[in-house]
C-alpha positions, -999 to 999 in steps of 0.1 A, spaced: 635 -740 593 604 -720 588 590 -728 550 576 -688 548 560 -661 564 538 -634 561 543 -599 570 521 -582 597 510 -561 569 496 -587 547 474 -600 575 458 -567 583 424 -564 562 428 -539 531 404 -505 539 388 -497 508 354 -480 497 335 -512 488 317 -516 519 297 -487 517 259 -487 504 254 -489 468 236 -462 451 205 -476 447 204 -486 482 214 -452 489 187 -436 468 161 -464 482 165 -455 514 162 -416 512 133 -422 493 116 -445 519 123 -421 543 111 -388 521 76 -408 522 76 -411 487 66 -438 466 81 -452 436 55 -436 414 52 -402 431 95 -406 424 89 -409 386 60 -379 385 83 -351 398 115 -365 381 99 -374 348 122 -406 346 96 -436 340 88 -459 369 110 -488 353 141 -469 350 135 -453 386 128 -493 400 161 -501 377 181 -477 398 172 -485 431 186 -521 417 220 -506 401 209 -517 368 221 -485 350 219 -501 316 181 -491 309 196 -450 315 207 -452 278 246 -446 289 267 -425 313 253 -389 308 219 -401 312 226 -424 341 247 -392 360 218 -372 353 192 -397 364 207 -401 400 212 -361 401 175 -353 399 163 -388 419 187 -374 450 172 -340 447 137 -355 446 148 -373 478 165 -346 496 201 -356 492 227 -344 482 236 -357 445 272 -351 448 291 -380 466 267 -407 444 273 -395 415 309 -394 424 305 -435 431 290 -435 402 320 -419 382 342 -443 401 329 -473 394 326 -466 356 358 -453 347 357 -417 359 341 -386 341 351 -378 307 367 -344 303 345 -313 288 356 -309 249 363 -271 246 349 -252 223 369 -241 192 369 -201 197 380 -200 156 342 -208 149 330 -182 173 354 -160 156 338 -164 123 302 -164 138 301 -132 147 322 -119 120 298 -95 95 296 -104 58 313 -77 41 298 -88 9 262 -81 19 248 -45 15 239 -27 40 202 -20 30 194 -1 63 220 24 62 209 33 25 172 36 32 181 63 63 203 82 42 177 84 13 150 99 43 174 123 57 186 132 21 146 142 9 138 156 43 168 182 38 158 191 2 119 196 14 131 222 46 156 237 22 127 247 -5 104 256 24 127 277 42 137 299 8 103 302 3 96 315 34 126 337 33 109 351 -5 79 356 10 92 377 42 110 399 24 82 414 -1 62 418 33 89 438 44 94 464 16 57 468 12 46 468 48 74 475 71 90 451 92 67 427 109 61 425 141 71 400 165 48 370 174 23 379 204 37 360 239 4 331 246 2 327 284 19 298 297 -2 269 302 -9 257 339 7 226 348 -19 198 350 -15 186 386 -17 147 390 -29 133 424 -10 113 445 -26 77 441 -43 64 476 -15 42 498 -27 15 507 -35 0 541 -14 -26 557 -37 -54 550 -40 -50 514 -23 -90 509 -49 -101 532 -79 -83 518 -65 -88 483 -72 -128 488 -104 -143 479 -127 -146 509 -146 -174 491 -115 -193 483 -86 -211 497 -57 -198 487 -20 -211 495 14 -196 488 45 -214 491 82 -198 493 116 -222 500 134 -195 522 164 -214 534 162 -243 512 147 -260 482 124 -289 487 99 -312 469 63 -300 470 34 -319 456 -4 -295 456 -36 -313 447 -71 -295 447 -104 -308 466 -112 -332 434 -79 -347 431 -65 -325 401 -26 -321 403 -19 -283 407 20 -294 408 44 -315 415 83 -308 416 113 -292 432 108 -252 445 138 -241 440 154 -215 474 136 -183 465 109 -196 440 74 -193 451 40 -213 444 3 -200 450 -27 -223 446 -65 -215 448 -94 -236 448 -129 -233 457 -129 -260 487 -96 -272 497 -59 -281 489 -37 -309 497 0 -304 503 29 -330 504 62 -310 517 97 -332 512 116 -308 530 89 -286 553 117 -267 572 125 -250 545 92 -238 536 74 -204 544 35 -211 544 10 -184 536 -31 -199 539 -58 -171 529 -35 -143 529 -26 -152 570 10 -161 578 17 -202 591 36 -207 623 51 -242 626 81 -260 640 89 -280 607 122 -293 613 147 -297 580 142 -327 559 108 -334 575 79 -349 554 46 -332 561 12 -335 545 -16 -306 552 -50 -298 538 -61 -263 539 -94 -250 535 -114 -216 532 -112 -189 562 -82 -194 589 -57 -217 582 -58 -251 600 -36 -278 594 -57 -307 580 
């Protein structure tokens, strides 16, 4: 006589989502990857080095509450080169779910744009007072004229018509010069280095420093923003995502093989572009 059994179902191991990485491990790891330190994180995020090192921990307490905390890991996986969507989806999971968007009441945009009929309408007065002195002024000048025109006419006979003035000749305006087909190039100072940056299929994290050390900038390029940079010696570049990037040094056009996602750092300097 068997005391009890289990069923083959209760003995197979539950499936769930729990062993996947956390998000800060997640967002640790891409980071690592990306070559980019903690600090150089916080720079192009503008979310302070403890709150970025509280992340990476999942210690979302110092985010000061949900929306920050969604928004948080939104820029840190951009910053990264991931895709923000399936952590902050974790996220949302493991704290209850997103809270529903309150609509907005379309009474009080009703009433907002809804014109005071109380208040006069100062404009419209001012205009007709113009148009009503400018009438009376032609009216008294054109009787005048009419007073005038007939005494000529009794005394002198009619009047004869105005003479025909020659037409004037058409002023003729040159065509302005075309340019020639190396006007970008020539248009680049030749003692100068000057870089231009354009995320063509992509966006990606770009960091630019001049010969001194000054930051020129540091943040996401947006796909289809551009970024030029001059100095009089040399810049430094930092690419998160150099595949995506189209490179212009001194006007001349940069062939690489950059793959996607791939971390590069050049250093450009006057005359023919060379990768530093």
């Amino acid at each position: 006589m068997s005391i009890g059994s289990n069923s083959p179902e209760d003995d197979q191991p539950s499936i769930s989502d729990d062993n996947r990485p956390s998000i800060g491990r997640v967002l640790q790891q891409a980071r690592v990857r990306a070559g980019l330190t903690v600090e150089e994180v916080s720079s192009s995020t503008r979310v302070r080095v403890p709150i970025v090192q509280a992340i990476e921990e999942d210690d979302f307490t110092r985010c000061g509450g949900d929306v920050y905390a969604r928004g948080h890991i939104r820029t840190f996986a951009r910053a990264v080169g991931i895709d923000p969507d399936p952590l902050v989806a974790q996220y949302d999971a493991a704290h209850g779910g997103r809270p529903a968007p309150t609509p907005a009441a379309p009474r009080f945009e009703a009433e907002r744009i809804r014109p005071d009929p109380r208040r006069p309408n100062w404009t419209a007065a001012m205009v007709a007072a113009i148009v009503a002195v400018v009438g009376f002024v032609g009216f008294t000048l054109f009787n005048g004229n009419d007073d005038r025109g007939g005494s000529t006419s009794v005394a002198e006979g009619p009047t004869p018509g105005p003479s025909k003035k020659p037409a004037a000749k058409p002023t003729r305006i040159a065509n302005p010069k075309p340019e020639s087909s190396e006007s970008a190039i020539a248009a680049v100072p030749q003692d100068k280095v000057t870089v231009k940056l354009t995320a063509i299929d992509d966006k990606s994290w770009i960091s630019a420093k001049s010969f001194n050390g000054r930051l020129l900038f540091d943040g996401l390029l947006e796909k289809g923003q551009s970024k030029t940079f001059t100095d009089d010696d040399r810049i430094d570049l930092v690419l998160g995502n150099a595949g995506a990037i189209e490179l212009f040094v001194n006007g001349k056009k940069v062939e690489n093989e950059f793959k996607p996602g791939q971390v590069e750092r050049l250093s450009y300097t006057k005359g023919d572009p060379e990768a530093g």
